[in-house]
C-alpha positions in Angstrom: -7.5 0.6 11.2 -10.9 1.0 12.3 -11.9 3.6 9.2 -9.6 1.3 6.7 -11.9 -1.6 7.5 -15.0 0.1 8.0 -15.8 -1.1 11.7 -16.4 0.7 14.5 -15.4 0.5 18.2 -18.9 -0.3 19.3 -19.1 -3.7 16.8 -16.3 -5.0 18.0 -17.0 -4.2 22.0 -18.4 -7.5 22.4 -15.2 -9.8 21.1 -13.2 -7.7 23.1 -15.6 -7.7 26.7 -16.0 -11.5 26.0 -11.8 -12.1 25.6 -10.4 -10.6 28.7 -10.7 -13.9 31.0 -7.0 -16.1 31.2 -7.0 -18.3 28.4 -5.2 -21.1 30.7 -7.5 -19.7 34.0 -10.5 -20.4 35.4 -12.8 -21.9 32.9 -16.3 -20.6 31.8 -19.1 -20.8 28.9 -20.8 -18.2 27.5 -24.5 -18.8 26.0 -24.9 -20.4 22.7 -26.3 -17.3 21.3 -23.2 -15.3 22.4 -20.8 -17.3 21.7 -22.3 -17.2 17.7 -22.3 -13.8 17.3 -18.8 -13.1 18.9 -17.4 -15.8 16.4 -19.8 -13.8 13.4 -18.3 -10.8 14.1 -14.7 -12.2 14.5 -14.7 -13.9 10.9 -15.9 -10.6 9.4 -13.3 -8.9 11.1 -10.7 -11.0 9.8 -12.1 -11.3 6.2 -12.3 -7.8 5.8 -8.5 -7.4 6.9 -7.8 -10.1 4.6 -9.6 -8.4 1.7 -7.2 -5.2 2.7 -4.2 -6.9 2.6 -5.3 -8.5 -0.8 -6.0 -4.7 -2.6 -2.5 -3.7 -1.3 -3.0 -2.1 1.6 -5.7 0.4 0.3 -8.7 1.1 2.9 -12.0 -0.7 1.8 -14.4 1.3 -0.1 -17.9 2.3 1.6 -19.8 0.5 -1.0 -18.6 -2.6 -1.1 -17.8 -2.5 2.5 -20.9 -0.8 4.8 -19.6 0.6 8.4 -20.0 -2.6 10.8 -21.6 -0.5 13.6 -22.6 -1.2 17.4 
């Protein structure tokens, strides 16, 4: 999935560190700052999986769609 969206591992490292606390647990903030960017990055996640359901399943072309890296 990651070469059909055009992300890599690295770009979405920091939703994925940032989401492994209980959702029901222990309750804690992150910075502003972080918590804006892991939001960013989650939305273009989700639009670019939208965009490949939308064109039938076909991975997103390079061109339209530059590698999300690191």
């Amino acid at each position: 999935m990651h070469d059909t969206i055009r992300v890599d591992e690295a770009y979405l490292k920091l939703i994925t560190d940032h989401s492994m606390a209980p959702r029901h647990g222990r309750q804690f903030t992150h910075q502003g700052e972080i918590n804006t960017e892991i939001s960013k990055r989650a939305w273009i996640v989700v639009d670019r999986y939208i965009e490949f359901k939308k064109r039938g399943r076909q991975p997103l072309t390079l061109v339209e769609f530059p590698l999300l890296a690191g």
